[in-house]
N, C-alpha and C positions, 0 to 999 in steps of 0.2 A: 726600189729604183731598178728597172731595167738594166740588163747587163750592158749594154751598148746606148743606153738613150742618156745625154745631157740632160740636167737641169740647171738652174737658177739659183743663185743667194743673193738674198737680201740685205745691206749691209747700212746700219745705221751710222753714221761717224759722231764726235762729238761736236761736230757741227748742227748736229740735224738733215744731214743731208742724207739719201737715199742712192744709195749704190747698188746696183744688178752686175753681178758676174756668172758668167756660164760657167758651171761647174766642170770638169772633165771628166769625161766616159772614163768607165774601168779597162775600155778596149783599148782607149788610147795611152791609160797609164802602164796597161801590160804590154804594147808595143813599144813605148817609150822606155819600157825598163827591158826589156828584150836586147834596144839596139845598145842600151848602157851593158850590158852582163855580155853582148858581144864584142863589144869593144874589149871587156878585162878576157877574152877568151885571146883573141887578139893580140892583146899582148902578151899574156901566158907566152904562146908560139913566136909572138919576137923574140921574149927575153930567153926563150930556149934554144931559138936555130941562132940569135948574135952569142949566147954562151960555148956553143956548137963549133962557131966559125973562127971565135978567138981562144979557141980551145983553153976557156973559165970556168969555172962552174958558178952561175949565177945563184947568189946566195937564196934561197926560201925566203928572208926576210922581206933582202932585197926586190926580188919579183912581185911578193905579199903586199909590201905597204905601198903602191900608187893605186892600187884597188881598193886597199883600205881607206883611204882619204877621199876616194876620187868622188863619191858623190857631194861629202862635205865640201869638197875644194872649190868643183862646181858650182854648187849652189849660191855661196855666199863671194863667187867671187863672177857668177855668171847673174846674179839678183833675181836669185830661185829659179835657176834653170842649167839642168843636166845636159848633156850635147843628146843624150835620146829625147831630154822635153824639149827642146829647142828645136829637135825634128820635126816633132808632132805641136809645137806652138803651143806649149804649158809652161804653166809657170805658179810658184807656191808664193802664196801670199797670206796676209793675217786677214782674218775676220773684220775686225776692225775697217779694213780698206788701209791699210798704210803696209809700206814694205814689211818682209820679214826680216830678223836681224840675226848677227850670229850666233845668241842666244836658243831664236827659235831654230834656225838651222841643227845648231848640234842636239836638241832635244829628238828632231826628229830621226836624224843617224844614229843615237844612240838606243831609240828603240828599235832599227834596222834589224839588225840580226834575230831581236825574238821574234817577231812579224813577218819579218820577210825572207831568212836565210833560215831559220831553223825549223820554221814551219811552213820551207816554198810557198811563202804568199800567203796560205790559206787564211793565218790572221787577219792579214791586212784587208785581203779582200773580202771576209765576212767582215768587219768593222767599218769598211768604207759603205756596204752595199746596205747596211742597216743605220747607219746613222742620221744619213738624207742630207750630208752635208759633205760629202765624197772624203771623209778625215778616216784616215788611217790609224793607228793607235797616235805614233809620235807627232801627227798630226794633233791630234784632240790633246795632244801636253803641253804643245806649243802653242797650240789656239790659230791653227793657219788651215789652208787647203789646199787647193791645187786648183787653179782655172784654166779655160783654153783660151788662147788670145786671135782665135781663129775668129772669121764673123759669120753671123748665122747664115743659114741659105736662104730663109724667109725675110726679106730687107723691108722695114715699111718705109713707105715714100716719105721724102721731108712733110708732106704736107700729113700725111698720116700719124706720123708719129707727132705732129704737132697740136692734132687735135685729140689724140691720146691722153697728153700732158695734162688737159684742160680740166678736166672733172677730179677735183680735190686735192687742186696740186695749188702748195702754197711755195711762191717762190723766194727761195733765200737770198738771192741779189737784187733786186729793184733795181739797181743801176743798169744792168744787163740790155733795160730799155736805152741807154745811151747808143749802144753799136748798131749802128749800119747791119740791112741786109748782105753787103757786099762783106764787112767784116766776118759775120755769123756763117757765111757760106765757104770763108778762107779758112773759118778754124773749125768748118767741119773736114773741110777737104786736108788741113793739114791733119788732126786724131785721126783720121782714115789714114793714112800716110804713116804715124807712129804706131798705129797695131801692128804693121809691119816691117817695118827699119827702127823701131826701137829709138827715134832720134831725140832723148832726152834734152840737151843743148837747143836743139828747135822747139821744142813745148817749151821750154823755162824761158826763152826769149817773147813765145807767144803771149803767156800767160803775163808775166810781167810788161808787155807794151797793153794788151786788156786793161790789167791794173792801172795802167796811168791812162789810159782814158777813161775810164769809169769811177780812179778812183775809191777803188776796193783796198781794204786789207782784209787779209785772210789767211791762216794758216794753212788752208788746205790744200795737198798737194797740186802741183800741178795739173795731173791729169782728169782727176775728179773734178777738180776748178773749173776746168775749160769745160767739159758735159756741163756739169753745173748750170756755167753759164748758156749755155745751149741749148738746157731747158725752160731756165727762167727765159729769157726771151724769146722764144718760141708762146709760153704761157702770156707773157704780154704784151704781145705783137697781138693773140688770138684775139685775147681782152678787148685790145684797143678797136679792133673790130668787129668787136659785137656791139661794142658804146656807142 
């Protein structure tokens, strides 16, 4: 994989359903770890000129452990995302397609230091750049990776991507054919809207008023749900007009 080129994963759930996520470049995970490791430089120089000014000497420890937590803290309490992935629009997630937990989080800070502080990166970035799956060591322990939640530059048109869908795409909600074009077009425009305001409380409202018109149960999370459904109707809407 190219040092700077995105790809794709594939992501099967136990639904059967078919997840694509854009992998994240290694440029953008060295930039996003850049503005993190600036941030603890950053602090370093606060907690030295306030030790400075109230003439204390701020303890080693003290200064030591919010650097030491700060990416665990982040993660699992930012829903895998650092204030430098947060910059650059990444976010760690499991293979699977469902969040990552605090389990997978601390597997992956735990391998932090052999991969990435004791061997400036070098591990991680040979490990990422060969595996084709952009996993880092602590990544491949935890069974997660890293996506961009940015949208690509190439957009295909609704109608394109609708006839995309068509050739071998078996749809896992039939109901999907109940909703309205006007519905279908409101919960594309709102997931457009949540790649970037993150508005979970708005998908969980969307996805559950879907459900009571359709009629669906499903465990599958919200956001996967709503595409989901986005494709199946797009597939047989196409159907119903080739009949």
């Amino acid at each position: 994989m190219p040092f700077f080129l995105m790809s794709t994963i594939r992501i099967q759930t136990t639904q059967n359903v078919t997840l694509e996520y854009e992998i994240a470049s290694v440029g953008d995970r060295i930039v996003a770890s850049l503005i993190d490791y600036g941030l603890y430089i950053t602090w370093f120089i606060a907690a030295g000129l306030l030790g400075y000014k109230l003439r204390i000497g701020m303890g080693g420890f003290l200064t030591i452990l919010p650097t030491t937590f700060y990416m665990l803290a982040c993660e699992v309490f930012f829903n895998g995302q650092t204030l430098g992935k947060k910059a650059l629009h990444l976010r760690v997630v499991r293979l699977d397609g469902t969040r990552a937990g605090l389990g997978d989080y601390l597997l992956r800070w735990l391998l932090r230091p052999v991969e990435i502080v004791m061997s400036v990166g070098v591990v991680a970035l040979i490990t990422i750049l060969t595996n084709g799956r952009g996993q880092r060591l602590g990544d491949l322990a935890a069974g997660t990776t890293v996506i961009t939640l940015k949208k690509r530059a190439q957009h295909l048109s609704p109608m394109a991507a609708e006839a995309a869908l068509i050739e071998g795409y078996q749809p896992v909600f039939a109901q999907a054919a109940a909703l309205s074009d006007h519905d279908v077009a409101l919960i594309r425009k709102i997931l457009f809207h949540h790649s970037k305001q993150q508005n979970y409380l708005l998908i969980n409202e969307v996805a559950n008023k879907v459900k009571a018109i359709t009629g669906i149960r499903t465990d599958l999370q919200d956001d996967p749900f709503l595409k989901t459904i986005l494709r199946d109707h797009a597939h047989l809407a196409a159907m119903e007009n080739q009949s």
